[in-house]
Phi, psi and omega in degrees: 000122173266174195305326178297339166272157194219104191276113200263356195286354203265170170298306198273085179305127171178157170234064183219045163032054184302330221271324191295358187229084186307301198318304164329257171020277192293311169308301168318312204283357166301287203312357182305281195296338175316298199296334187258009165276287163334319183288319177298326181248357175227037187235150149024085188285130187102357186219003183307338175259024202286161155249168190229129198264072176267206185242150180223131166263138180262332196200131132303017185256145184311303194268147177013064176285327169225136163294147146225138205219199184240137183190139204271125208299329188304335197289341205268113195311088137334160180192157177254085189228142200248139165292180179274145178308106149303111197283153180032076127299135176236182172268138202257011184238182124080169168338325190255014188281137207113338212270197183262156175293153170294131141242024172234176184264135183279100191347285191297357174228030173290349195257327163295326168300294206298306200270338157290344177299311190313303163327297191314296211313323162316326181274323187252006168275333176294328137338291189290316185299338188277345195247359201272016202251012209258350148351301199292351215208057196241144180275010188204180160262320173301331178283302177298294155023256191322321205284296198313291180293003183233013170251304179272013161250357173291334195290330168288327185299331189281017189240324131246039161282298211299336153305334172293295168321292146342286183291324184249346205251029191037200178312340163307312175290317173301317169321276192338305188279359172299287193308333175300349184256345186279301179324139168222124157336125182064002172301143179261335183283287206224065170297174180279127168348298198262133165294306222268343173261020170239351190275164196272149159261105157256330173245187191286337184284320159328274154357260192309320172311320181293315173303341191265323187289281192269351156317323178262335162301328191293320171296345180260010174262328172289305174331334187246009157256005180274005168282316225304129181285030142290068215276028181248339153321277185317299176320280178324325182272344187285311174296321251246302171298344127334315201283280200330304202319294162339264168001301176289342203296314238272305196286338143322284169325296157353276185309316197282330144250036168263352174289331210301324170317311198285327183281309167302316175304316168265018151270354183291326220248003194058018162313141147224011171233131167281356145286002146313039254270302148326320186273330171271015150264002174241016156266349162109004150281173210242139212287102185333285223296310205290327170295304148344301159292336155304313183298313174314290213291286140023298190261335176265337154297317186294306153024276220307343173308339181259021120084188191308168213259300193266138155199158207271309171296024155266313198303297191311284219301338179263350153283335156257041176018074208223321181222124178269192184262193181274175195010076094054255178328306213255343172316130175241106174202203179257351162105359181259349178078353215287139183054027172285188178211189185191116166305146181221117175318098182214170191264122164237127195000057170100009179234149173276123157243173132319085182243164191275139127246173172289133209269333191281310170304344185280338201298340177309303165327297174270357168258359132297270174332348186258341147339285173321305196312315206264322150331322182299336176295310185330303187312321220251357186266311144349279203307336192271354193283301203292327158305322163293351178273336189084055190270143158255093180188147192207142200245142187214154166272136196277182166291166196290325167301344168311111186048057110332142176234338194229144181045197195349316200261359202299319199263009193246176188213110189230147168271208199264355154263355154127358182272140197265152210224149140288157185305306191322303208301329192323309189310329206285329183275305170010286193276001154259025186232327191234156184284162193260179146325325203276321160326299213291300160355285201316287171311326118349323185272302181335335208230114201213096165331159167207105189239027185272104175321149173068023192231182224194125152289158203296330208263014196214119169276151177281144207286173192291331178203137191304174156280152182056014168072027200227149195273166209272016156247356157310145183274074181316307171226119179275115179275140151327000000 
């Protein structure tokens, strides 16, 4: 079977030729009923027997790669799917750069391979367990939707770490993928690996901030294993980034119309100061400052996922060309980094300065920044929704230090502009940087189901266009 085909005929939907590697099979397919247990008891609560109107991939080919149907989530053809083989692909990074890409695991980096699969792999059942209370309460039938299809491809994506795991690491890898089903989000026993996959998502402003947010850290860590000279690795993240788009559109999109609500609602009403905090909250919308204090919390969490600003494990993985930088490829350097420097943000006597470091020790640092980077469009296409209303108000990212918990910043208290505080003052401040209890209300009265096709809750405009090109009053889930 080659990669453009996709063999549906199996429990296990792949174009990686499952049915010919009996032993595999029978493995995966033990790992099955866990996996369709987990879903049942930690997947989306309350709708498993909704049918839904998703997407299924058909094809790894750029055009018409996915079908859409109703399909009940318990239902949904899961899969093992590989991008297409690159011919005489090499490792584009690191010690081995030039060499032929691995299409075995390479003795000396099976324990560095195994634990970013894991890390990755780890990142997408937490999601979904972090999302599942949030059905009950979806402000549209298009927004659960939305919620539903960014639940069952997170669910594929841990389907392909756990073949990766499988296929290459014998029982050390089967161990591995058991345990992606024993972690549970927020657990004191067997938390999720990543602090920001332990945190709770309770409502929808949540939500979107996370798709918009911690959705784009996951692309820029698949971008720089889609480098990875491991090339069934490199495959896999190349589909898998396919999916993720979606996922930000949904927390883009999301955010952008809930500004659009709250910037409409006061200009119909003649609000023009958006701190007027009370008179925009009795229009039944959610408040600038408060999407602000979200945006905060949200993007400094997401931060610390990218781990020390300087680090050797970073350093190492790019040196075996195992983890590339994002777009890799598109670089003009020698890719080996040697005597290069990279700016790293750090507190010098007492101020954050810019210090030159070894650009190979840096790299977390700069795969943070292209991150910032590629997060500012969204913000400014926000900024332009609000402007249109005629709002004097603008949503800004605070600074990278700002609430930090992990590397350089972990041990300082800086404001969102960047000026370094003592903790009192931080405490003292808090609460106009980060959400309060008094949000948490607002939001919370706020999040009232609306399951009626086309109808839309107050505080969220309905989107510019349905999905698949079907109108935003189509009946996205026929509930039970």
């Amino acid at each position: 079977m080659s990669w453009q085909d996709i063999d549906y005929e199996t429990l296990i939907p792949n174009n990686v030729g499952l049915a010919e590697d009996a032993r595999l099979q029978r493995a995966l397919e033990g790992w099955h009923p866990g996996y369709i247990d987990w879903w049942m008891s930690m997947g989306p609560e309350g709708f498993q027997m909704a049918d839904v109107y998703l997407r299924t991939a058909i094809s790894v080919e750029k055009e018409g790669w996915a079908k859409f149907g109703y399909v009940k989530m318990p239902q949904y053809r899961w899969g093992i799917l590989l991008a297409p083989e690159v011919e005489d692909r090499v490792i584009p990074c690191g010690e081995h750069l030039g060499e032929p890409v691995w299409k075995e695991v390479p003795g000396e980096y099976r324990a560095m391979l195994r634990r970013l699969i894991v890390i990755q792999g780890d990142t997408e059942p937490a999601s979904v367990e972090q999302q599942r209370h949030l059905g009950s309460i979806a402000p549209s039938l298009y927004d659960m939707r939305n919620l539903f299809q960014v639940n069952v491809e997170e669910g594929r994506h841990l389907w392909a770490m756990v073949y990766l795991l499988h296929r290459y690491f014998g029982r050390d890898g089967r161990d591995e993928a058991d345990d992606l089903l024993r972690r549970q989000s927020g657990s004191e026993e067997q938390p999720r690996m990543l602090g920001a996959f332990n945190e709770e998502t309770p409502d929808w402003l949540s939500f979107f901030m996370f798709t918009y947010f911690t959705d784009r850290d996951g692309k820029m860590q698949l971008e720089a294993l889609a480098q990875s000279g491991f090339d069934p690795l490199s495959r896999t993240c190349r589909f898998m980034l396919a999916e993720e788009a979606h996922h930000m559109f949904v927390g883009y999109t999301g955010v952008k119309r809930i500004v659009e609500a709250t910037a409409r609602a006061m200009a119909e009403t003649g609000i023009e100061d958006p701190y007027d905090v009370e008179a925009v909250r009795k229009l039944g919308v959610i408040d600038l400052p408060t999407i602000q204090r979200k945006t905060n919390l949200h993007y400094s969490l997401t931060l610390d996922l990218f781990g020390s600003e300087e680090s050797t494990n970073a350093a190492g993985s790019f040196n075996a060309g195992i983890k590339g930088r994002y777009h890799e490829d598109r670089i003009d350097d020698d890719h080996q980094l040697r005597g290069d420097t990279y700016p790293v943000t750090k507190l010098v006597d007492g101020e954050l300065q810019a210090v030159a470091v070894p650009a190979l020790n840096g790299l977390n640092a700069r795969l943070r920044d292209d991150f910032i980077e590629d997060c500012l469009g969204g913000i400014r296409r926000w900024n332009r929704e609000i402007a249109s209303h005629g709002i004097d108000f603008e949503i800004t990212l605070p600074h990278v230090a700002f609430n930090r918990a992990i590397g350089e910043f972990g041990p300082i208290e800086v404001t969102p502009d960047g000026k370094v505080i003592t903790a009192d003052e931080f405490a003292a401040s808090a609460a106009e940087w980060l959400p309060t209890p008094d949000d948490k209300a607002l939001i919370d009265a706020l999040m009232e189901p609306e399951v009626e096709p086309g109808r839309f809750a107050s505080w969220i405009a309905p989107p510019s266009r349905g999905i698949n090109n079907q109108p935003t009053e189509f009946e996205y889930v026929l509930l039970p």
